[in-house]
C-alpha positions as CSV (number, residue, x, y, z in Angstrom):
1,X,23.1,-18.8,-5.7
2,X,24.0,-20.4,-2.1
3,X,23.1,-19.0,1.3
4,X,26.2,-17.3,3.1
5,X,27.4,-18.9,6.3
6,X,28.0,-14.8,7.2
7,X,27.6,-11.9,5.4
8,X,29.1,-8.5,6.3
9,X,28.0,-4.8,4.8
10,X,31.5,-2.5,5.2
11,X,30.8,1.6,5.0
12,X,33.5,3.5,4.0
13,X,34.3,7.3,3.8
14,X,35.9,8.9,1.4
15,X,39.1,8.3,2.6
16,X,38.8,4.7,2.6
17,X,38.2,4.4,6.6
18,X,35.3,2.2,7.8
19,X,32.3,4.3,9.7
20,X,29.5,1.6,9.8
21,X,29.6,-2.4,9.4
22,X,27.0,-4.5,9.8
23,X,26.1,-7.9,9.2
24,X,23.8,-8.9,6.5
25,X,21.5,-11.1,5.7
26,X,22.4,-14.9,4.7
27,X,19.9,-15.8,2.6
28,X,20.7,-16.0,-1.2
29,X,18.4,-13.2,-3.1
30,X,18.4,-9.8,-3.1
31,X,18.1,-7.7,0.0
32,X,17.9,-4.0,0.8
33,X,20.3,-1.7,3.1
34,X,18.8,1.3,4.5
35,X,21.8,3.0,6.5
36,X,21.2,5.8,8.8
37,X,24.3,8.0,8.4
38,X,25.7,7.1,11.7
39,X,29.3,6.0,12.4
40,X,30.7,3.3,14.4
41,X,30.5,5.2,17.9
42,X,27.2,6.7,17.4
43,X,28.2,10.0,15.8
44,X,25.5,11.4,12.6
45,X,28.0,11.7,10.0
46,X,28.2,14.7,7.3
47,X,26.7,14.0,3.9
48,X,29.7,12.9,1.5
49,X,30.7,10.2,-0.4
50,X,30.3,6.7,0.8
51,X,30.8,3.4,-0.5
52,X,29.5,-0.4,0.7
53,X,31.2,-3.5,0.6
54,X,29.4,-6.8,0.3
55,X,31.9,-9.6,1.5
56,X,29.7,-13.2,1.6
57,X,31.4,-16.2,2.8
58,X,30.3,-19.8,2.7
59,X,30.6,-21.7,5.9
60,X,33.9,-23.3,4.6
61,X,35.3,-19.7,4.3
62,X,35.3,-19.6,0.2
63,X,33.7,-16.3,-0.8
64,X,30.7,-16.0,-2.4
65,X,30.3,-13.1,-5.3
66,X,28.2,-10.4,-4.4
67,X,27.1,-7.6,-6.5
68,X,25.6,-4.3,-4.8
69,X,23.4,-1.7,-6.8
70,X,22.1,2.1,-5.4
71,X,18.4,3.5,-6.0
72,X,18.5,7.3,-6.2
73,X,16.8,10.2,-7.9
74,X,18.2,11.0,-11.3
75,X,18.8,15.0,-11.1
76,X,21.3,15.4,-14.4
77,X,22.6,14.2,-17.4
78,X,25.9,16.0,-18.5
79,X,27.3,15.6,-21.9
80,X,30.1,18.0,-21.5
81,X,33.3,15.8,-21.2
82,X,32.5,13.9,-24.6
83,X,30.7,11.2,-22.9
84,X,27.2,11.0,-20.9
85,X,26.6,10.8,-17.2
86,X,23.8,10.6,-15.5
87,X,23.9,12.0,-12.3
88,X,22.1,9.9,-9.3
89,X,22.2,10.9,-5.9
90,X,25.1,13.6,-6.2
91,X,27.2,10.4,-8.4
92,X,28.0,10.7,-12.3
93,X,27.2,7.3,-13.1
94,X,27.9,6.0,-17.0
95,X,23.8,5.3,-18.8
96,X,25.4,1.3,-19.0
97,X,25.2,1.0,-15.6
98,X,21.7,2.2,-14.8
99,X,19.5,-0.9,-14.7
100,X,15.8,0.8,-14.5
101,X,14.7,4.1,-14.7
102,X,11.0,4.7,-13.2
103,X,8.4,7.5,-12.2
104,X,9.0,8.3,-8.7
105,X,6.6,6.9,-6.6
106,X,6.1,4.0,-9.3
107,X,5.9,0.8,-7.9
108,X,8.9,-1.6,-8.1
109,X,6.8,-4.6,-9.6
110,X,6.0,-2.2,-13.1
111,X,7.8,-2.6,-16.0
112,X,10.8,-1.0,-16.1
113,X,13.0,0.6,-19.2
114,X,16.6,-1.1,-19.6
C-alpha cells in the first residue's frame, strides 16, 4: 500500500468519548500500538472496554484503508449461545476472526495455525 501523508490512532471509551489520540506512524506496513491506559489530561484510566480507530490520509486528503488487529491471551471458548466464541483479553471474539493462535512466549516469526 502507499505511505500516509498523516496517520492518527483514536481511543475511545465505552461510551464512544475519545481518552487518548495519537499520531501514528506513516510508513505503509504493519506497525504496533502499545497504549498506556492513560487519558488525554494525564489521568490512569480504569480497565474497561476500549476501542482504536486507524484514520490514514494521503497528502491530498483521500483516505487510505486501514485495518487494525488485537494480540491477547485466549482465556475461553464458550459454546453456550449456539455459536463459539473465543474469549481474548476479556472480548468474545467469533474463531473467523482469529488470525494466529501460538504458545505464549513463542516467537512471532514460527509458524502459526490459521
Amino acid at each position: 500500500g502507499a505511505d500516509a501523508e498523516e496517520t492518527t490512532l483514536t481511543i475511545r471509551d465505552e461510551r464512544g468519548q475519545v481518552v487518548a489520540s495519537v499520531q501514528g506512524s506513516t510508513d505503509a506496513g504493519i506497525h504496533e500500538l502499545q497504549w498506556d491506559g492513560v487519558d488525554l489530561s494525564g489521568n490512569q484510566l480504569s480497565s474497561g472496554l476500549y476501542t482504536l480507530q486507524v484514520e490514514a490520509v494521503t497528502v491530498d486528503g483521500i483516505g487510505i484503508a486501514t485495518t487494525s488487529y488485537i494480540r491477547g491471551v485466549a482465556s475461553e471458548l464458550d459454546q453456550s449461545q449456539g455459536a463459539a466464541l473465543l474469549k481474548v483479553n476479556g472480548v468474545s471474539l467469533s474463531p473467523q476472526s482469529v488470525l494466529s493462535v501460538r504458545e505464549p512466549n513463542e516467537p512471532e516469526n514460527t509458524t502459526s495455525i490459521q
